[in-house]
N, C-alpha and C positions, 0 to 999 in steps of 0.2 A: 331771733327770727324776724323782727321788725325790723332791726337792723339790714336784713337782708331784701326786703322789698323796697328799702327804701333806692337800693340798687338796680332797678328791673334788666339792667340791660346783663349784669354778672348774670343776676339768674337766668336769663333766657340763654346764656351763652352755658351755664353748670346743663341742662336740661338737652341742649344739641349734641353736648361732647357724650350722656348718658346716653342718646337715645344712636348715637352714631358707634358706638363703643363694641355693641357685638358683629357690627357690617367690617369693623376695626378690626377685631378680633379674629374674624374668620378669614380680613386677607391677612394676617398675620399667621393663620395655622393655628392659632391660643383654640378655635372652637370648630366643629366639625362642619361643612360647609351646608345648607338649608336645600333639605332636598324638595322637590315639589310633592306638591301631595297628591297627585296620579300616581307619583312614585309609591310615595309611603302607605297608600291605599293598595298598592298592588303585591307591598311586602306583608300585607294581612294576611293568615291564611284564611281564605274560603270556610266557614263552619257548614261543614254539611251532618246534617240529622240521619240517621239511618233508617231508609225505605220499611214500610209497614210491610211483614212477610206477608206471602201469601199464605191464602189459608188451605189448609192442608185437605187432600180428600177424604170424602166421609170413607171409612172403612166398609165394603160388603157385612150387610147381615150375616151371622153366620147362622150355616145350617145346623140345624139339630140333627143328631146321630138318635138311627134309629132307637128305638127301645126296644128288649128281647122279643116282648110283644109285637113288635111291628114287624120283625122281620120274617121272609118268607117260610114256609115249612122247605123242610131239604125234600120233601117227595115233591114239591112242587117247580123246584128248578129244573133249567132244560138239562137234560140228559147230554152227557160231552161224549162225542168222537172215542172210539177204544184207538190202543197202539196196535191193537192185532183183535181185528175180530173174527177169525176164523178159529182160535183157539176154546173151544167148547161152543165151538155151532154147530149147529147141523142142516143141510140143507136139503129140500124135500121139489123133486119138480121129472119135466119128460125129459126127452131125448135131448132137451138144450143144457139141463143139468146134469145129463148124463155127459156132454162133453166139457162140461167146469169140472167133473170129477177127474173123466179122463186124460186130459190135455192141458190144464190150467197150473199143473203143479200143488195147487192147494194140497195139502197132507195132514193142514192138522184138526180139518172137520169131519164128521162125521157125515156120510151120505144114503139120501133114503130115495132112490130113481131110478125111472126106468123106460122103455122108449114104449110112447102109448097112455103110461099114467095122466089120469086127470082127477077131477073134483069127484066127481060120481065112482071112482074107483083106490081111491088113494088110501083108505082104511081097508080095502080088498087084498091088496098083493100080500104077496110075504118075498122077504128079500134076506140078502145077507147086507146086515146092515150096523153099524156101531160094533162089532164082536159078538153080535147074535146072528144065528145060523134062522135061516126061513122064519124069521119074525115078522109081525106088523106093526105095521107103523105104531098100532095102542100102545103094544110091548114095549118097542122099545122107548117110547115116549113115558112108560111107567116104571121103566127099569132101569133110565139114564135121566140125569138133569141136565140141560143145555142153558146157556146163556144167550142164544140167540135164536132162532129158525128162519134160514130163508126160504123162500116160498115160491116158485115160479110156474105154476098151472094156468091154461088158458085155452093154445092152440087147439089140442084135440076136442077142447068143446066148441069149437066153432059151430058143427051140422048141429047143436040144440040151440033152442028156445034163449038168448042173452040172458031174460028175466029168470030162468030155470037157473042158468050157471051162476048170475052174479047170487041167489038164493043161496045155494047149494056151495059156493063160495065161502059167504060169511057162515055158514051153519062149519065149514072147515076149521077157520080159524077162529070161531066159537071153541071148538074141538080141541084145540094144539094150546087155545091160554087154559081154560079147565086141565089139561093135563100136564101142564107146563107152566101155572099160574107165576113164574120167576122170570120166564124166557120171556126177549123181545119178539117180536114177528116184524120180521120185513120182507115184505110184499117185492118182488120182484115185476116190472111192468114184463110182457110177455115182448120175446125180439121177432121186431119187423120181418119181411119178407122180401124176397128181389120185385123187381118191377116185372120179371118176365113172369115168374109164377103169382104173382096178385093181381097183376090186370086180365090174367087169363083166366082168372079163379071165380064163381061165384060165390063159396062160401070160404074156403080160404083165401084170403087176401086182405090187405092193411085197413083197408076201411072198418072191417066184421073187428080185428083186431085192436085197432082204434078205442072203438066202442067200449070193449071189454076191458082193456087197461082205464079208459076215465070210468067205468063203473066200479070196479077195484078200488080204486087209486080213493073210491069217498069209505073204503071200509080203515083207513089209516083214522087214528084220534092225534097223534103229535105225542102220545105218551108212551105208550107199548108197543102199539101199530106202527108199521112206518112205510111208505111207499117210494118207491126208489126204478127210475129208468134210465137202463146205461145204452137206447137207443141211440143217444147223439153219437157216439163215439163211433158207430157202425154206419150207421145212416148216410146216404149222399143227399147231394143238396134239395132233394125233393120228395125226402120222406122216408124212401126205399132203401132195404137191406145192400149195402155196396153190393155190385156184380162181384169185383173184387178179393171180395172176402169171403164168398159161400160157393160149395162145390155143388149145389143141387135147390141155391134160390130161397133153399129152409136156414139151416146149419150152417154156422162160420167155419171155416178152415180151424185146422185144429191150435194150427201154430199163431190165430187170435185169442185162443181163450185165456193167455196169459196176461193180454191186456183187457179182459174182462176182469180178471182176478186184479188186477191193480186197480184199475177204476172202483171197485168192491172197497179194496184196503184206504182208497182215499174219500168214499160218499159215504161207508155204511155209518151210520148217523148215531148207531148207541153200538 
């Protein structure tokens, strides 16, 4: 080794040819040529870390399901719509039930009317009525079970006292649930009148009648009772029985009571 420094210029010439050897090399093709390092920075792959999830949402509380306990009694659920409720009804009323019996087609209720009947007389008549011959109303109310009774008295008590008939009213259908404690009762509102005979009238006429359906209509509870008016369907736009449809300003033509009986089949409510 001493031998060799004592040479400086060999060495410095050994140290050129080393240091020039791989720039030699690589224009010879012997070494793969030096790429720059933007390059070789760019053959890196990228590390990417994967994004923190989102976090998920809270789940709804859930409900508790009732306990037997909590749930309602079945008497106390609303009462649903029948598919037919004219099949073990009966329907009790004057001269405007007298034409739902006549003209309406209905066939398979039972009918207790007559032209005249009212509240002060409806336990009075005797009729042919359900398959009994000159009954009353008690009889046959004791001899038959119905599911339903409609109900439709008003007009002929116009010439009394309001306070006497709406009385004399609920003491009726006090009467018909004691005798029928299984049957609904629906209250039928009483039908309007033409414009020509109510504004000529002082005691028949829509006003007197008025009165008397919203007095009625608070004897309904939502449970057995039930109050039901099929005025709109008649009525023109200012209250009054259509001219159109009544031969005498009372009575509907006969050939409407059909769609009284449909309006029936689509509102009566039990």
């Amino acid at each position: 080794m001493r031998k060799l420094f004592r040479y400086p210029f060999l060495c410095f010439m050994a140290l050129t040819i080393v240091a020039v050897m791989p720039s030699a090399w690589r224009q010879l093709g012997l070494l793969p040529p030096r790429q720059p390092r933007r390059a070789i920075l760019a053959e890196i792959p990228e590390i990417r870390f994967p994004a923190a999830p989102e976090p998920l949402p809270e789940p709804p509380p859930m409900e508790e399901e009732p306990s037997l306990e909590e749930l309602p009694p079945e008497d106390s659920l609303p009462p649903q719509p029948p598919e037919d409720p004219f099949t073990g009804a009966l329907f009790i009323g004057d001269s405007r039930t007298e034409g739902i019996r006549l003209y309406s087609g209905i066939t398979e209720a039972d009918f207790f009317s007559s032209t005249g009947m009212s509240v002060y007389t409806v336990f009075e008549e005797r009729l042919d009525a359900g398959g009994l011959k000159k009954c009353t109303l008690n009889e046959l109310l004791t001899e038959k079970q119905y599911q339903r009774i409609f109900l439709m008295l008003g007009i002929n008590e116009l010439g009394y006292k309001i306070e006497e008939t709406v009385q004399t009213y609920s003491e009726t259908v006090a009467t018909l649930q004691e005798l029928q404690p299984e049957a609904y009762i629906i209250i039928q509102a009483n039908l309007h009148l033409a414009k020509k005979r109510s504004d000529s009238d002082k005691t028949f006429n829509n006003n007197n009648l008025n009165q008397l359906n919203q007095a009625i209509s608070q004897l309904a509870d939502g449970k057995t009772i039930f109050f039901i008016d099929v005025n709109p369907i008649f009525d023109d736009e200012n209250g009054y029985l259509t001219e159109a449809y009544t031969w005498d300003s009372v009575h509907i033509l006969g050939k409407y009571y059909s769609q009284w009986a449909d309006w029936l089949r689509e509102n009566t409510p039990v």
